[in-house]
C-alpha positions, 0 to 999 in steps of 0.5 A, a space after each residue: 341295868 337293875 341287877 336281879 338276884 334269882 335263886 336257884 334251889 335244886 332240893 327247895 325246903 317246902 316246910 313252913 316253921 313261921 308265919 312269914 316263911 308260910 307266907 313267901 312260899 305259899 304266894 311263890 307256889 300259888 303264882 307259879 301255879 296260876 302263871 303256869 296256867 295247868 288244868 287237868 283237861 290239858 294233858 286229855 286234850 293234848 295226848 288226843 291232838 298226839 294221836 290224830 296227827 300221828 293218824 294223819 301222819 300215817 294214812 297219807 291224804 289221796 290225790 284223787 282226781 289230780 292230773 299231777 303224781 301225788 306228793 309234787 307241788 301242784 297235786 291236790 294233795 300237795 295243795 292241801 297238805 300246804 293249806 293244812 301246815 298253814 292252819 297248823 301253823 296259825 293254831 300254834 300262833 294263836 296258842 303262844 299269843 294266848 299263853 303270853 296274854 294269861 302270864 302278862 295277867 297273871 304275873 302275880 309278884 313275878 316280873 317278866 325280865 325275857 324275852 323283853 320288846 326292849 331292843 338293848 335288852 335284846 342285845 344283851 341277853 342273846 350276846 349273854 345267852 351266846 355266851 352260855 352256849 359255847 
């Protein structure tokens, strides 16, 4: 193992006496920012996506024309609610594969250290994060 020093700094000094501590903090706040990959749109879009599935929640879709009672599997309802969780479902997906597709191009100076594909690097952060748990 390659031990890593990570700090932690609850009230971080974002001053700048010298040059090089301009130089640290500017490159640490630009590649967090460009990693975090925020634009303004995302909290329009994301409060938009909120209300419409808050709407959907609560207008219930009929099941008209069904032979089977509304909400049993089956009914047509049932049916398309099934078809709808699933294409919410592959919308996440694709959503977490993007956000992992923009940090790997855009680590900047950060290094990915979790979650890993390395199967002994699993073992030991989940029996490290076990531990943190209890």
């Amino acid at each position: 193992l390659k031990p890593w020093l990570l700090e932690v700094n609850r009230s971080p000094s974002f001053s700048t006496d010298t040059k090089l501590d301009w130089d640290i903090k500017f490159a640490v706040i630009k590649d967090a920012l460009q990693l975090l990959n925020i634009r303004p749109t995302d909290k329009h879009q994301t409060l938009s996506l909120q209300k419409a599935a808050s709407r959907k929640r609560l207008l219930h879709l009929e099941c008209k024309g069904s032979r089977i009672p509304c909400g049993q599997e089956g009914s047509l309802c049932h049916n398309k609610r099934k078809r709808e969780e699933l294409k919410e479902r592959l919308a996440q997906l694709s959503m977490v594969r993007e956000k992992e597709d923009h940090e790997e191009a855009n680590l900047g100076n950060y290094v990915r250290v979790y979650p890993t594909l390395d199967p002994e690097r699993i073992k030991l952060y989940n029996k490290l994060l076990g531990k943190t748990s209890r």
